[in-house]
VOTORFI-846875 format. One line per field, with one value per residue: residue number from 1; chain; x, y, z of N, C-alpha, C in turn. Coordinates in steps of 0.2 Angstrom, whole numbers. Example, Ala and Ser with C-alpha at 12.3 -4.5 7.8 and 13.67 -1.06 7.14 Angstrom:
resi: 1, 2 $
chain: A, A $
n_px: 66, 64 $
n_py: -28, -11 $
n_pz: 39, 35 $
ca_px: 62, 68 $
ca_py: -22, -5 $
ca_pz: 39, 36 $
c_px: 66, 64 $
c_py: -16, 0 $
c_pz: 39, 39 $
//
This chain:
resi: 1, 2, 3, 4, 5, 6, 7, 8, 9, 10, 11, 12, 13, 14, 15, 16, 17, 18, 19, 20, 21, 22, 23, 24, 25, 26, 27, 28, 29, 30, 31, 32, 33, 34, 35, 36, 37, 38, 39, 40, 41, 42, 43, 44, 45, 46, 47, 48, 49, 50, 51, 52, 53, 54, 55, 56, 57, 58, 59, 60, 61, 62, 63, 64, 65, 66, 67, 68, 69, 70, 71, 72, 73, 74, 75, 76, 77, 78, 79, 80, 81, 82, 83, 84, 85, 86, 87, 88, 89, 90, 91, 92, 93, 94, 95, 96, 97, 98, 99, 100, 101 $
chain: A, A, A, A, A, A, A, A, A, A, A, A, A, A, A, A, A, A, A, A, A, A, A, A, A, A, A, A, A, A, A, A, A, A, A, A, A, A, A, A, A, A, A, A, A, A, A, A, A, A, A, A, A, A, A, A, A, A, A, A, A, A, A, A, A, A, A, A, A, A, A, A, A, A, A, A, A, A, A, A, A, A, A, A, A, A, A, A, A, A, A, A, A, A, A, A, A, A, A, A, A $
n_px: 3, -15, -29, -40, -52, -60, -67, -66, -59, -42, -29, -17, 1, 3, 12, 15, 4, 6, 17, 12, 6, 14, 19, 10, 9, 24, 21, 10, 18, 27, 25, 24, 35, 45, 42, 46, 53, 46, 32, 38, 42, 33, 27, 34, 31, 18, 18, 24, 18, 4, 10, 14, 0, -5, -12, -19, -14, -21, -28, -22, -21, -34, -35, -24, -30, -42, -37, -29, -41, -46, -37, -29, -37, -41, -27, -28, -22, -24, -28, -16, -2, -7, -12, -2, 7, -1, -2, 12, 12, 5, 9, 23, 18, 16, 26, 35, 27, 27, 39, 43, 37 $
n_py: -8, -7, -4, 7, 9, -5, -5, 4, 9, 3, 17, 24, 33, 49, 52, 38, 40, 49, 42, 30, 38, 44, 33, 27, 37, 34, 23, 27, 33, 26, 11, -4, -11, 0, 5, -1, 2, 13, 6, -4, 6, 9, -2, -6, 8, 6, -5, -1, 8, 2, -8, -1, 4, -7, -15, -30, -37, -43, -32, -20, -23, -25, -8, -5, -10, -4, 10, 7, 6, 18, 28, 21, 22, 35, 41, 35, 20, 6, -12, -23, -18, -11, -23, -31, -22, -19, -34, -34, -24, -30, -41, -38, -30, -41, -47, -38, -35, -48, -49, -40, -47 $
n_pz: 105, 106, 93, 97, 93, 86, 74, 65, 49, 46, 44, 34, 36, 34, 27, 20, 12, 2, -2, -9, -19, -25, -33, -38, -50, -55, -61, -69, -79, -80, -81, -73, -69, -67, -55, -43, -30, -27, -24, -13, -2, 0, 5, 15, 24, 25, 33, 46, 51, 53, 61, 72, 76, 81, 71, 61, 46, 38, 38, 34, 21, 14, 17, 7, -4, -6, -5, -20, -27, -27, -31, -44, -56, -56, -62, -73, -72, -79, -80, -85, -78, -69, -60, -58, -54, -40, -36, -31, -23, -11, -12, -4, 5, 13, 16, 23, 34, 39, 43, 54, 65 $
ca_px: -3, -18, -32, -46, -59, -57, -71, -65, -55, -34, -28, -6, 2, 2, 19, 13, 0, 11, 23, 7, 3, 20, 19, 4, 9, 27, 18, 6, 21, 35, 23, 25, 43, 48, 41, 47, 56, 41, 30, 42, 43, 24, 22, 37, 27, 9, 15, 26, 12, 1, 13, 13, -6, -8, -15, -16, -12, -27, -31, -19, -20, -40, -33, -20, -34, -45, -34, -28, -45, -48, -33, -28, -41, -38, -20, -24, -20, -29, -26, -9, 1, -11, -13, 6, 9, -3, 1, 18, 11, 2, 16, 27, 15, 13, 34, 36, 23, 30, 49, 44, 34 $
ca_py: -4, -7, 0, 9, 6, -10, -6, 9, 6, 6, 23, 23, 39, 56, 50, 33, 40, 51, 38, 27, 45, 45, 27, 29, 41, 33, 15, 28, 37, 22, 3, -6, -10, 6, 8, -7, 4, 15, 1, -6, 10, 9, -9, -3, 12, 4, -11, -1, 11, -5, -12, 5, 5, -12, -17, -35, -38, -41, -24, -15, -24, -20, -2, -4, -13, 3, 15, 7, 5, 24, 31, 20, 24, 45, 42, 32, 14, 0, -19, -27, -13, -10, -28, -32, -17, -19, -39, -34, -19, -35, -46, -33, -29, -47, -49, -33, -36, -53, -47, -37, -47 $
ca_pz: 105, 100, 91, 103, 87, 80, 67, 60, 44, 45, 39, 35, 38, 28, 22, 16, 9, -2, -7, -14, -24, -31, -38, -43, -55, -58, -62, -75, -83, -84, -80, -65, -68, -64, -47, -38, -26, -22, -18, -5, 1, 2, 9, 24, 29, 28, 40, 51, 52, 56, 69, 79, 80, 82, 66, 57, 41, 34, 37, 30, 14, 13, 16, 1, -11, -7, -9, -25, -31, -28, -35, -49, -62, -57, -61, -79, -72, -80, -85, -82, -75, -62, -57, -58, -48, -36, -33, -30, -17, -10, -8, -3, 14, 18, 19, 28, 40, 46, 44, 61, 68 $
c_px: -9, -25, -38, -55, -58, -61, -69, -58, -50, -33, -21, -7, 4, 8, 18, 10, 2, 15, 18, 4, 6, 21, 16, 6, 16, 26, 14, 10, 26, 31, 26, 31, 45, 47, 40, 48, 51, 38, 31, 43, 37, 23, 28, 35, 24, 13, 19, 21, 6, 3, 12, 6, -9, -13, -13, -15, -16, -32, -29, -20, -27, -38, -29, -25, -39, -42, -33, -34, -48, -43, -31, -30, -40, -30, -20, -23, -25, -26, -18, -6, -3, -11, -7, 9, 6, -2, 8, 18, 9, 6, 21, 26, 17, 21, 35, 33, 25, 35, 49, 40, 38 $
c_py: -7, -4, 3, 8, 2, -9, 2, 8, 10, 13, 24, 33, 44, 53, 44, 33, 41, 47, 33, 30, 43, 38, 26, 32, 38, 29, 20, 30, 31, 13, 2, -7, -5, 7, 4, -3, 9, 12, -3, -2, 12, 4, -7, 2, 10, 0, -7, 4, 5, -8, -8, 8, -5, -15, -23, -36, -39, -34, -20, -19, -21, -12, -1, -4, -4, 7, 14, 10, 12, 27, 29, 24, 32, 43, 37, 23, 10, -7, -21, -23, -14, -16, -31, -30, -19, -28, -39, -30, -28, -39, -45, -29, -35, -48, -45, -34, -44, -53, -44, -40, -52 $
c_pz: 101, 99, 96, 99, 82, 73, 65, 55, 46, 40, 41, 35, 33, 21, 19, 10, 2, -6, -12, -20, -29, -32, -42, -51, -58, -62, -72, -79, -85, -84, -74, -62, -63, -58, -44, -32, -22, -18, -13, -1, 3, 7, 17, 27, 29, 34, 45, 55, 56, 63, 75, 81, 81, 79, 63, 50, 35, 34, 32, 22, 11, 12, 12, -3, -9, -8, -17, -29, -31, -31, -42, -55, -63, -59, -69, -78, -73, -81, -81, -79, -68, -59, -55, -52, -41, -33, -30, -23, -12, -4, -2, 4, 17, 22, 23, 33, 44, 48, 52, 65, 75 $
//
């Protein structure tokens, strides 16, 4: 499938969005260790979300880094944690997104 407005920015699904909340906040309470398993469960719905609208890769990660950069700071993350974290969300789309491809 693919998108019918390439210029309007990737947007993942309510449920991805949620699981990015809930890391957000586990990353703010325990560091970025702790919430390895959310953000894989972040970067497997953003791309499969991606795949089923026929989105590249470089999209969705734009649409991670913004979400980040809006949520993090509401949620407390600054500095290494957040950068850690957020490298690892990063990484974490790029493998998932070629794993289906």
């Amino acid at each position: 499938m693919i998108r019918s407005d390439p210029q309007a920015p990737f947007s993942y699904s309510p449920r991805t969005r949620a699981a990015l909340g809930a890391a957000l906040r586990k990353i703010a309470a325990d560091g970025a260790d702790g919430a390895a398993d959310l953000l894989d469960e972040v970067a497997t719905g953003a791309c499969a979300d991606a795949h089923g609208d026929g989105e590249s890769i470089e999209r969705v990660i734009v649409a991670i880094k913004r979400e980040w950069a809006a949520g993090a700071p509401a949620h407390g993350l600054r500095g290494r944690d957040s950068a850690v974290a957020l490298a690892r969300l990063v990484s974490g789309c790029i493998r998932e997104y070629f794993r289906h491809c």
